[in-house]
C-alpha positions in Angstrom: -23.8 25.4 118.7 -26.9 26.9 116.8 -29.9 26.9 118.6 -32.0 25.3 115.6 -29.6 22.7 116.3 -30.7 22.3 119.7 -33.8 21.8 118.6 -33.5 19.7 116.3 -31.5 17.5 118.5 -34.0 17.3 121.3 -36.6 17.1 118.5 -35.1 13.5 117.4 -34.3 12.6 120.8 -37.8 13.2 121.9 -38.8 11.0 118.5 -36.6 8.2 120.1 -37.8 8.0 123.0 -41.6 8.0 122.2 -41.0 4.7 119.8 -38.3 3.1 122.3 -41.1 3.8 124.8 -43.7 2.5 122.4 -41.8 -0.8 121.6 -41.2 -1.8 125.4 -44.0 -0.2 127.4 -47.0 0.4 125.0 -49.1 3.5 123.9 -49.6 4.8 127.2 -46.2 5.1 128.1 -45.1 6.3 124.5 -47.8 9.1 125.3 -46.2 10.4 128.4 -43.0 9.9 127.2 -44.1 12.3 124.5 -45.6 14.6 126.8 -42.6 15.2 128.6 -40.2 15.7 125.6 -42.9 18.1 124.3 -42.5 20.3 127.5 -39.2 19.7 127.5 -39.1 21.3 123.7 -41.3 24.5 125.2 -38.8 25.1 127.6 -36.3 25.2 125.2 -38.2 27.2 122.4 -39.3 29.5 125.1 -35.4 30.1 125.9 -34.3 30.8 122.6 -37.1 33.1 122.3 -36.3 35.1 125.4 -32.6 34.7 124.2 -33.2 36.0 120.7 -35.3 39.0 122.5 -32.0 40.2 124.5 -29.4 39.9 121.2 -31.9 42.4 119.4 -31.8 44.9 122.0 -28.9 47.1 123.1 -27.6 47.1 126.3 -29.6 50.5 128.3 -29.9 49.3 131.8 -28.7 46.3 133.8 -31.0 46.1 136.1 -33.6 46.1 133.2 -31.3 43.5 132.1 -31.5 41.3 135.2 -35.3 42.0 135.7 -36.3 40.5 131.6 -33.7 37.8 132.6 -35.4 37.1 135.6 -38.8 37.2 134.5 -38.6 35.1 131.5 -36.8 32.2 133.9 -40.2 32.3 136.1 -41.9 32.3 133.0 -40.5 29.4 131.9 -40.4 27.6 135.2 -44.3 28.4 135.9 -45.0 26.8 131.9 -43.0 23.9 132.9 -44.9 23.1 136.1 -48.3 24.0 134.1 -48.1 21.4 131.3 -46.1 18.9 133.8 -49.4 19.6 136.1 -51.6 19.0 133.3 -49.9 15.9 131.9 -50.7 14.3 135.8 -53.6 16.1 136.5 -56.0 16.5 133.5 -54.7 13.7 131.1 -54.0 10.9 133.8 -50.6 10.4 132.3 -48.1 8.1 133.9 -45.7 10.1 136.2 -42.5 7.7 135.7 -42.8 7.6 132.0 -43.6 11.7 131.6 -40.7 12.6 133.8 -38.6 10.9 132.0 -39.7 12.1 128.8 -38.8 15.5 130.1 -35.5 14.8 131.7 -34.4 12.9 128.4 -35.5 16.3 126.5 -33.8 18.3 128.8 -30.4 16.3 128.9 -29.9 17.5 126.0 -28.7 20.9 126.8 -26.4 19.2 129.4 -25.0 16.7 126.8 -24.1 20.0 124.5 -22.2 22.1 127.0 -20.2 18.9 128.1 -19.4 18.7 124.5 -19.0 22.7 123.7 -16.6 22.8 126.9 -14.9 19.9 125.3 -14.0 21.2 122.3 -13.1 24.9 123.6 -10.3 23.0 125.0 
């Protein structure tokens, strides 16, 4: 599947989930809700980016390979835990409601490869 699929996807997803959220819980939880699908959608965009990085350049080295592979995964992992940290820490957002909003976002890569493996069959 594209990736501007992908985000698209999680983009509506993430839309979803902040008015479901706003309709049952109220502004603060459709705030954290959006939080979370907004890091969850940095992750991503990150990833492509990283992704679109390797395509463009040949193959020279693998252990060049493995080091960019492994450095853009801490990169992402450190962003993740830097806007989940600020979402808690700095803007007092609810921690149910945010984490959810991020594992929604991020259940949407899951929800693709179930369906890719699916139809590769």
């Amino acid at each position: 599947m594209p990736t501007g699929s992908i985000i698209t996807l999680q983009a509506m997803l993430s839309a979803l989930v902040v008015s479901v959220g706003y309709g049952l819980a109220g502004d603060g939880a459709a705030k954290a809700l959006g939080f979370g699908a907004v890091t969850a959608l940095s992750n991503t965009l990150l990833l492509v980016w990283h992704a679109g990085r390797m395509s463009k350049r040949a193959v020279q080295d693998p252990r060049l390979d493995l080091v960019i592979f492994v450095r853009s995964s801490a990169e992402r992992f450190f962003i993740v835990m830097l806007l989940l940290a600020a979402g808690l820490g700095w803007l007092k957002l609810q921690a149910v409601y945010l984490m959810v909003g991020f594992v929604l976002g991020q259940l949407v890569h899951v929800v693709l490869a179930i369906i890719n493996g699916i139809e590769k069959q």
